[in-house]
C-alpha positions in Angstrom: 118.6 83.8 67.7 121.5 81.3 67.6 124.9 82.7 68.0 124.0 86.3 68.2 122.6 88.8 71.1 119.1 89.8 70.9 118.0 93.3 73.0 114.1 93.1 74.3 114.1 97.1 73.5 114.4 96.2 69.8 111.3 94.0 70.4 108.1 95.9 69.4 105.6 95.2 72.2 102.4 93.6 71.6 99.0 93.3 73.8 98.0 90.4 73.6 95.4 89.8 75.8 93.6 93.0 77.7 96.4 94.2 80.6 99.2 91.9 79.5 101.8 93.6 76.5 105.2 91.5 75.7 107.9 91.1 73.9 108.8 88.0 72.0 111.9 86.1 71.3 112.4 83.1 69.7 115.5 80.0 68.8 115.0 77.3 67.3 112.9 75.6 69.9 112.0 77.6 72.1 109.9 81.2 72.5 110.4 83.6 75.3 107.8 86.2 76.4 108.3 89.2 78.3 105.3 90.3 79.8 104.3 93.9 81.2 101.0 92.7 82.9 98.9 95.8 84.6 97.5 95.1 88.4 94.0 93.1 88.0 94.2 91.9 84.7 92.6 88.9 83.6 94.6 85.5 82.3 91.5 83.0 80.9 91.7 79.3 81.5 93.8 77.3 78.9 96.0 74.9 78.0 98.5 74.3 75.1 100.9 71.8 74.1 103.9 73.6 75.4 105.8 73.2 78.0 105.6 76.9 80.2 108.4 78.2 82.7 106.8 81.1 84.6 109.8 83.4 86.5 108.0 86.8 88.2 110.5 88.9 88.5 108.4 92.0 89.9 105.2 92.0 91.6 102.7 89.4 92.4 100.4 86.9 90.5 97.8 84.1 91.5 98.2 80.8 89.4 96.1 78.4 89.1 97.4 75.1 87.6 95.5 72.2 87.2 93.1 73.6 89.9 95.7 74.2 92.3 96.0 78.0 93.1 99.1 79.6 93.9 100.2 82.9 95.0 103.7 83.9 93.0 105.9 86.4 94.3 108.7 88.2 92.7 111.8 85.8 92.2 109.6 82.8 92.0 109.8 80.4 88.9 107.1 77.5 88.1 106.9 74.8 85.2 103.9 74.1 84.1 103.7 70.9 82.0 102.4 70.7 78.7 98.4 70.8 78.4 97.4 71.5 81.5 95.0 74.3 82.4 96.0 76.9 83.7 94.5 80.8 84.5 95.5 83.5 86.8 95.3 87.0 87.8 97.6 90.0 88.6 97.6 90.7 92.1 99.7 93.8 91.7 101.9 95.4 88.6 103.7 92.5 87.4 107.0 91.8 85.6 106.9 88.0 84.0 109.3 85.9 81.6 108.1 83.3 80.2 109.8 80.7 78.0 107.8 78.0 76.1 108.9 74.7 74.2 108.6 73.8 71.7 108.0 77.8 69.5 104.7 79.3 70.1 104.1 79.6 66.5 100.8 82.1 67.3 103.5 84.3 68.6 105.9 84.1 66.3 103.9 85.1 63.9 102.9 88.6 65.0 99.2 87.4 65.0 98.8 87.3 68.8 97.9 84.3 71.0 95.6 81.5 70.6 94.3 82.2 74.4 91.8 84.1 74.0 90.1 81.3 71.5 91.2 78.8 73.6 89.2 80.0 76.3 86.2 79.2 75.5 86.5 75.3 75.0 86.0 72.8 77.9 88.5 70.3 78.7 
């Protein structure tokens, strides 16, 4: 991605968890996710190593980081530090980007995220 201009229509979208389908670029250290997330849908508790910047840019989303819940509305941005837990929900139609560092290798790879997995440890 260095050095060049990358267009998110070129990106073939992927669902990776039920309700939430994105697109995926990635630099050298960083991944960015562009999420198409239907009303109602469903994020499981998890954590991961990576840093997280959440920016809604449409709709509405509950967050809940660390056990503190939080109701996002469009235009809102929130960092989210690396392993903490973390699960929401779509309140409404939802429009996200996020950007993780370092690379989410899971999505990189076209294999689809680790959250899913994740979900059902403790801790």
């Amino acid at each position: 991605m260095p050095n060049q201009i990358m267009d998110w229509s070129k990106q073939v979208p992927r669902e990776v968890i039920p309700g939430f389908v994105g697109r995926f670029l990635h630099s050298d250290t960083m991944t960015f996710a562009l999420w198409q997330i239907a009303v109602g849908s469903l994020l499981p508790e998890h954590s991961h190593p990576h840093e997280q910047v959440v920016h809604l840019y449409e709709g509405e989303f509950e967050m809940t980081v660390d056990g503190r819940t939080m109701r996002m509305k469009s235009g809102d941005v929130f960092a989210i530090p690396g392993n903490a837990r973390h699960h929401g929900r779509a309140i409404t139609d939802c429009r996200i980007m996020d950007a993780f560092c370092p690379v989410r290798e899971d999505y990189r790879d076209g294999a689809g995220s680790t959250i899913l997995g994740d979900a059902t440890k403790s801790g």
